[in-house]
C-alpha positions as CSV (number, residue, x, y, z in Angstrom):
1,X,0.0,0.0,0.0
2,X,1.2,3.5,-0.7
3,X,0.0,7.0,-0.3
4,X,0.7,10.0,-2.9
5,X,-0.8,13.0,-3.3
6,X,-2.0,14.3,-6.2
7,X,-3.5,17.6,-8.0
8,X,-6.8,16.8,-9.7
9,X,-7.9,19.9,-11.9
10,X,-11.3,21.4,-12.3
11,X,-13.7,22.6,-14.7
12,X,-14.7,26.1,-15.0
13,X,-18.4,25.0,-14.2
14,X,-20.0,21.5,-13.6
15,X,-20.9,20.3,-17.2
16,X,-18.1,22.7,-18.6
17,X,-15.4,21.2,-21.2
18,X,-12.8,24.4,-20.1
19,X,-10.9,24.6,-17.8
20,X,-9.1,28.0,-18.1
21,X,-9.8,29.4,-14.4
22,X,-7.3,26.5,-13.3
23,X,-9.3,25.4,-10.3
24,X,-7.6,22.6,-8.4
25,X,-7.9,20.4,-5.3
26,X,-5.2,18.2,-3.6
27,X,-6.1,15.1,-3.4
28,X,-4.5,11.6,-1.8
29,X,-4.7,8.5,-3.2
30,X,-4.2,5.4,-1.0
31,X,-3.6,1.9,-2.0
32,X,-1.8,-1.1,-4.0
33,X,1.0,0.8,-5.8
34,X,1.1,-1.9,-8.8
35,X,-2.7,-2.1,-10.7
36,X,-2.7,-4.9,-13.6
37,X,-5.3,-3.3,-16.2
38,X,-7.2,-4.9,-18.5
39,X,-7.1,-3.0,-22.1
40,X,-9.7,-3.0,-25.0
41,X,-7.1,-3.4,-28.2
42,X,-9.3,-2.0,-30.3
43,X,-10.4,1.1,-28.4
44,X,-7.7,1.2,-25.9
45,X,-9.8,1.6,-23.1
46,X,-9.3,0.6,-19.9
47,X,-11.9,-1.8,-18.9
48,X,-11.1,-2.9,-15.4
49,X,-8.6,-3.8,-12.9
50,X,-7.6,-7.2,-13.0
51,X,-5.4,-7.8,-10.0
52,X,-3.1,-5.4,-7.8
53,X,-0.2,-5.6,-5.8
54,X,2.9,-4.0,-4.1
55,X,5.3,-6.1,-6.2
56,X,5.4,-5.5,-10.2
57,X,7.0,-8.5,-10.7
58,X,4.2,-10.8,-9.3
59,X,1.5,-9.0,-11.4
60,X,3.6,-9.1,-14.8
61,X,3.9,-13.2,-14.3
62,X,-0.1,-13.4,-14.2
63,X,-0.1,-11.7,-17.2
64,X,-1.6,-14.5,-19.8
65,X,-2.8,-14.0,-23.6
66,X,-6.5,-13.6,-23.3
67,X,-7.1,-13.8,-27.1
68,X,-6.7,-10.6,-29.9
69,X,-9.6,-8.6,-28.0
70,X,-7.6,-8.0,-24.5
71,X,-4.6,-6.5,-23.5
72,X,-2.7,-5.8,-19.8
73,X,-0.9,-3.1,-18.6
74,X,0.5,-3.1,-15.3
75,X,0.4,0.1,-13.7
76,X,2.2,2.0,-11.3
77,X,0.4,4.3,-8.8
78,X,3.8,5.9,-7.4
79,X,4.3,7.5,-11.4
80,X,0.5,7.6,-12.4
81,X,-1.3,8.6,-9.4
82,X,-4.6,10.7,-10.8
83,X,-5.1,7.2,-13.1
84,X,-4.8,5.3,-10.1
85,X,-7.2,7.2,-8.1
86,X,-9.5,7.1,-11.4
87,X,-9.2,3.6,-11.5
88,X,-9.6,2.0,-7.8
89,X,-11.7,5.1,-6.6
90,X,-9.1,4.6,-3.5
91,X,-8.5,8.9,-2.5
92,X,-9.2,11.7,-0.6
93,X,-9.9,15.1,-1.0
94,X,-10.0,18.2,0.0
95,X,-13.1,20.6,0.5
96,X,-14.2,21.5,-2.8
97,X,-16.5,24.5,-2.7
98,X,-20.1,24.5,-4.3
99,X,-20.1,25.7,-7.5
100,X,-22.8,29.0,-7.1
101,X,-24.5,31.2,-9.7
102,X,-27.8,33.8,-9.9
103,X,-29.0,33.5,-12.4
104,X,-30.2,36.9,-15.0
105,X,-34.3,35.8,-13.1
106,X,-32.8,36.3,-10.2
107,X,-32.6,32.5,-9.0
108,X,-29.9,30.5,-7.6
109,X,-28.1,27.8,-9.2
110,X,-26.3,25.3,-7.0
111,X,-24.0,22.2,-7.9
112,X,-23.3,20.0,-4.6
113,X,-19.5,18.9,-4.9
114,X,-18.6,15.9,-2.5
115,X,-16.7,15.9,0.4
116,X,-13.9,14.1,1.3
117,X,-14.2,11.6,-1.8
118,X,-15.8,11.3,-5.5
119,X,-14.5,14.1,-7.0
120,X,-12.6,12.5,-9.8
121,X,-15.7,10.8,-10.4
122,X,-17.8,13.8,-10.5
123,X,-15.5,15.7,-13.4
124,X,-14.7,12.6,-15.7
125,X,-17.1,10.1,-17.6
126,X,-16.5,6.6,-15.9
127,X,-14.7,4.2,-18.0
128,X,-13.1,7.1,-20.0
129,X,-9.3,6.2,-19.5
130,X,-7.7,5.2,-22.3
131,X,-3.7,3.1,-22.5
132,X,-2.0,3.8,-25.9
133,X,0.4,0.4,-25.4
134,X,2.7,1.5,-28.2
135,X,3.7,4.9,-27.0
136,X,3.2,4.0,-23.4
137,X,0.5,7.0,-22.7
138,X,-2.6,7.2,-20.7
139,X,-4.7,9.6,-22.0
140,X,-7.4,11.0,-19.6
141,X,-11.6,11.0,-20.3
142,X,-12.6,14.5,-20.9
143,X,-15.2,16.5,-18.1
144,X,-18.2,15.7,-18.0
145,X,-21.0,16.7,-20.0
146,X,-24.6,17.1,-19.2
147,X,-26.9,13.7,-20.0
148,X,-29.3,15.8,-21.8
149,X,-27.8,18.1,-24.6
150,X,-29.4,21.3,-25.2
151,X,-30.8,20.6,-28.5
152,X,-32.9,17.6,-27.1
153,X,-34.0,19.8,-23.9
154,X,-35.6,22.6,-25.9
155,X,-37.3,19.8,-28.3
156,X,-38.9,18.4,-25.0
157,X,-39.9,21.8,-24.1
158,X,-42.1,22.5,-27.6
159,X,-43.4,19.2,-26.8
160,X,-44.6,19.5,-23.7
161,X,-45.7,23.2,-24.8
162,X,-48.1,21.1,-27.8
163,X,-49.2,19.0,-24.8
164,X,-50.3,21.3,-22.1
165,X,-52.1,24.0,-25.3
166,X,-54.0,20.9,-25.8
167,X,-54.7,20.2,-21.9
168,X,-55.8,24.0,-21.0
169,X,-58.1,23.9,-24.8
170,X,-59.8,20.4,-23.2
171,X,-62.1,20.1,-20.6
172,X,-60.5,21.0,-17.0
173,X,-63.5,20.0,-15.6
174,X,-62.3,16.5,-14.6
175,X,-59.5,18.0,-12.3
176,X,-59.3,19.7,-9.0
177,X,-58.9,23.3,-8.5
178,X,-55.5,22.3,-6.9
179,X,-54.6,20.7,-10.3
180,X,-55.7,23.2,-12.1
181,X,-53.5,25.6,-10.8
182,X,-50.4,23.4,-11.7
183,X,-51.7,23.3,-14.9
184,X,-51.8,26.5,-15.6
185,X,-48.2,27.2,-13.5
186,X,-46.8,24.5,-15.9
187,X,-47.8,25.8,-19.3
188,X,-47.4,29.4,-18.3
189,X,-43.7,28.2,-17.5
190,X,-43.5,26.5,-21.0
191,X,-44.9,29.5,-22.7
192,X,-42.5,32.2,-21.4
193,X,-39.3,29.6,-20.4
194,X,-37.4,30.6,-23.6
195,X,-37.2,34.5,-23.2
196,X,-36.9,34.1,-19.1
197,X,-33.6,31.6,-19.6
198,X,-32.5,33.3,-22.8
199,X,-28.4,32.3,-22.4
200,X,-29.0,29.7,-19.6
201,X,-27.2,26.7,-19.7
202,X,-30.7,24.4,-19.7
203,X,-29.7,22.0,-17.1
204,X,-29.6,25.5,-14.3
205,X,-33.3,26.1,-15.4
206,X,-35.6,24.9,-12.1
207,X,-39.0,23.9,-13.5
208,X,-42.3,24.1,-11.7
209,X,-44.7,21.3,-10.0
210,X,-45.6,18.9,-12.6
211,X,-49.4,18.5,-12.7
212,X,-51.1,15.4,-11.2
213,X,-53.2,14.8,-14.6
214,X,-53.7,10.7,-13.2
């Protein structure tokens, strides 16, 4: 077992590619120093970790030809540490601070960072790591991007927006006044959502009650 500490860099913003402010937190990673990895040949991926160990030796004897798909790659924690950490999961952190923003309606946008642990996890897309065998190079996943692009968020907007025209042109009769009420909250946030969050990243946008149209 070792322990090394390490540097992990930031995005600007959660869900940002850039990373020009240089935001960093020191982290420690702690455990095996030798990780046998099992590599995708064809993507170069790392898939897993196969064995570990404090002795190199050890780990590069189990090493057997697993057909033309696989490859291994022992690696060393003391020289790669951040891919280690990325890896195993196996480090600490230090406080990270919650990413904050008001937002032009006058809202507050929060991102939660964790404490203490998951931050590599937070920034990079799991199973992103990649092990260029030939010229010996790991090359690192990118941040992490939002799960719903913009493009597909605004399409679900003019959707809904069909939807709920539809809804408040039928017969409201059938609901309660409470329900009625969210309906109207609900399209009127539909209607006007566009020019409100004109320049808002989409995933900052806090939507209203969905109505309870069971």
């Amino acid at each position: 077992m070792i322990k090394k500490k390490f540097i992990h860099q930031l995005p600007d913003q959660p869900y940002k590619q850039t990373a020009s402010k240089n935001l960093t937190v020191e982290c420690e990673y702690y455990g095996p120093q030798f990780l046998l990895l099992r590599i995708n040949e064809q993507t170069k991926s790392v898939v897993c970790v196969e064995r570990y160990s404090d002795e190199k030796e050890s780990l590069e004897a189990s090493i057997v030809d697993d057909g033309p798909v696989w490859d291994f790659v022992v690696l060393d924690a003391a020289e790669h540490t951040w891919e280690a950490a990325y890896v195993t999961g196996a480090y600490t952190h230090g406080t990270v601070p919650d990413y904050e923003e008001t937002l032009p309606t006058g809202e507050k946008y929060t991102f939660v960072y964790p404490d203490g642990a998951g931050i590599v996890g937070t920034c990079h897309a799991i199973e992103g790591l990649k092990y260029d065998k030939n010229l010996k190079v790991y090359t690192r996943p990118g941040f992490v991007a939002h799960p719903l692009n913009s493009v597909s968020f605004w399409e679900s907007v003019d959707q809904q927006k069909i939807e709920f025209d539809k809804i408040l042109a039928g017969d409201l009769s059938k609901y309660s006044n409470d329900v009625i009420v969210d309906i109207r909250n609900y399209h009127e946030f539909l209607s006007t959502v566009k020019t409100r969050y004109q320049g808002v990243d989409h995933w900052k946008i806090s939507w209203p009650k969905y109505p309870n149209l069971a």
